[in-house]
N, C-alpha and C positions, 0 to 999 in steps of 0.2 A: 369694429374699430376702423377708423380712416385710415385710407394709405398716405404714410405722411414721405413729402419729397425735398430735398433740398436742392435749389436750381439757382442757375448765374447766367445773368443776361451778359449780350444777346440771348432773344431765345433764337432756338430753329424750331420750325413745325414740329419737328417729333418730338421737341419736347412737350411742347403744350398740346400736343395728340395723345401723349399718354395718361393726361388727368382727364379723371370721372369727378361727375358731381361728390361733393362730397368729402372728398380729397382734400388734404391741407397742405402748402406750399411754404417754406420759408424762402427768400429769395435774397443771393448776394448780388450786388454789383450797382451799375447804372440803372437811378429811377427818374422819372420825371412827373414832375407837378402838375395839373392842366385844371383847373375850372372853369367855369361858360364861357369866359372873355378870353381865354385862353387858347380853348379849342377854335372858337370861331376866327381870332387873327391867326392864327397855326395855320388854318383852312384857306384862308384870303391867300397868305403867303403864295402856299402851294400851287392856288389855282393859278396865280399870274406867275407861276413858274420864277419865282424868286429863291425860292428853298427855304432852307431852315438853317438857326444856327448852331449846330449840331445833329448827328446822323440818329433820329428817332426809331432806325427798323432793330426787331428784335428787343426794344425795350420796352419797359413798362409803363403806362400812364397812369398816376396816383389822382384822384379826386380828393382833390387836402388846397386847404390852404393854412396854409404853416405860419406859425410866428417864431420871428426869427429877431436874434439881437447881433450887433457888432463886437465882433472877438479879435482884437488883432487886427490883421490887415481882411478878413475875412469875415464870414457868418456862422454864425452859430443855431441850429433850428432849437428851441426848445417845447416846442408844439404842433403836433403832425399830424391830429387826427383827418380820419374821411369823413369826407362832404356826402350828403345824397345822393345819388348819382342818376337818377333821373333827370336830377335838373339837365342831364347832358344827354339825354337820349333822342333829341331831335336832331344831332347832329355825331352824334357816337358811330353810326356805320360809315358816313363820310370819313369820319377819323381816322378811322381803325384801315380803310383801304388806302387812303392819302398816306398815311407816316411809316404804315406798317409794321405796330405795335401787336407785340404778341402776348402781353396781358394788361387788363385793367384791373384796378385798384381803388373799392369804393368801399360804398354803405346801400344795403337795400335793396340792390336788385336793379334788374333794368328789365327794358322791353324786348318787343318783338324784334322792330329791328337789327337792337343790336346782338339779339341770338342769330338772326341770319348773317349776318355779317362776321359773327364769329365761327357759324360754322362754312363758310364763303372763303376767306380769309386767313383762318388757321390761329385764331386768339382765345382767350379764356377770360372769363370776367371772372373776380374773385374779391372778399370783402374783407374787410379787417375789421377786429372788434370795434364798435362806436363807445366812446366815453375812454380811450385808449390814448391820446393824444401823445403823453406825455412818455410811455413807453415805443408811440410807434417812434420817437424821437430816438430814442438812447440806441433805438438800431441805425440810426443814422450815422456815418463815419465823417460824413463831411459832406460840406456842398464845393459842387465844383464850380458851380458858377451860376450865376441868375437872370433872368432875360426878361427885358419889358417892365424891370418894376416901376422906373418911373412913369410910364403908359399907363399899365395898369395895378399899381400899387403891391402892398405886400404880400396880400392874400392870393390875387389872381395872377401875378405875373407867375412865368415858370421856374420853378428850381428843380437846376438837376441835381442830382442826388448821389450819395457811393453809399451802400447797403449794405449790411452782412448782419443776414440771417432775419430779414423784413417778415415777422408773421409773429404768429402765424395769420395764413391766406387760405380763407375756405373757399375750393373753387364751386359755382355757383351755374356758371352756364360753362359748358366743355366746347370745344373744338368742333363737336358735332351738331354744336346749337341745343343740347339737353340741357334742361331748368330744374335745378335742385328743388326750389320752391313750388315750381308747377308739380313736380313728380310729389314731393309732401304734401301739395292740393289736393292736388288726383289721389293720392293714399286714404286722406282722412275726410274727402268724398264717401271712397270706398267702404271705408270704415264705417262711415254716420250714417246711410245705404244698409247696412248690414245690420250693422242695431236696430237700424227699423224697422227693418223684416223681422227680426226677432222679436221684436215689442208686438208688433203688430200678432205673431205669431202666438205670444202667451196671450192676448189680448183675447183671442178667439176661442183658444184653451178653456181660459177661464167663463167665459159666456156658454161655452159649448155645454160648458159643467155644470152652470148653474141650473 
């Protein structure tokens, strides 16, 4: 059985030090939005020392682009799922060292990179069910505010977020840079390795007997 956690951003390292792959996370508090166009004007910002509008470390980066309707004087998400997250893996370990984000929030896995950068770093990459949209919503409490959308539209501009009880979150690479999926690769390697030495091995049985 997973060890399951329930956590509120900010993180601090030792929070996200103490998930293993595997692990499932509900998370309250501040999230924020980021896809391609997202990350990379986030990035621009930082490098010419302009900042951000709003204090990114300790939060979470979600890979979603949301649909969202007018409520009031305010927004309303009604559609939250995760994006692939590869699409942001050429620029994921700049992210994660520039904002200071101590988990991601996607679909699918990422690379090499940004396992080193998460275990560099002290972050956790973690996935949420895909075809979810509509529930990862109802854990939304509210947006607090939105940034860029007339830049870059609905989808990619950022929404930050207020969460309570976001998941479940299967972590997926830990803190140490361990790959849930690599470690299931390497298993049923091992596994298909093994039957085949078995196969192989009544194969011989059987010749030997005839």
């Amino acid at each position: 059985m997973p060890r399951v956690y329930r956590l509120e951003t900010p993180l601090g390292r030792g929070d996200v030090e103490k998930l293993e792959p595997g692990d499932v996370v509900y998370l309250s508090g501040l999230i924020f939005t980021a896809r391609d166009a997202a990350h990379r004007l986030m990035l621009e910002l930082l490098e010419r020392g302009e900042g951000l509008p709003f204090d990114t470390r300790g939060l979470a980066v979600y890979h979603a682009g949301p649909v969202a309707r007018r409520r009031g004087g305010g927004w309303e998400i009604i559609a939250a799922g995760p994006t692939t997250s590869m699409r942001m893996e050429s620029v994921e370990p700049r992210f994660i060292e520039a904002t200071g984000v101590r988990m991601i929030i996607g679909k699918g896995g990422m690379g090499r990179g940004t396992r080193e950068a998460c275990r560099r770093h002290g972050c956790v990459y973690t996935v949420f069910t895909g075809g979810a949209a509509v529930l990862a919503a109802e854990k939304i409490e509210r947006v607090e505010a939105v940034y860029w959308l007339e830049e870059l539209g609905m989808a990619e501009a950022v929404w930050l977020l207020r969460v309570r009880g976001f998941g479940p979150l299967t972590v997926v690479i830990d803190a140490r840079g361990s790959d849930l999926y690599e470690q299931r690769l390497a298993e049923a390697r091992r596994r298909a390795r093994s039957l085949a030495a078995g196969l192989a091995r009544e194969v011989r049985a059987i010749l030997s007997g005839a």
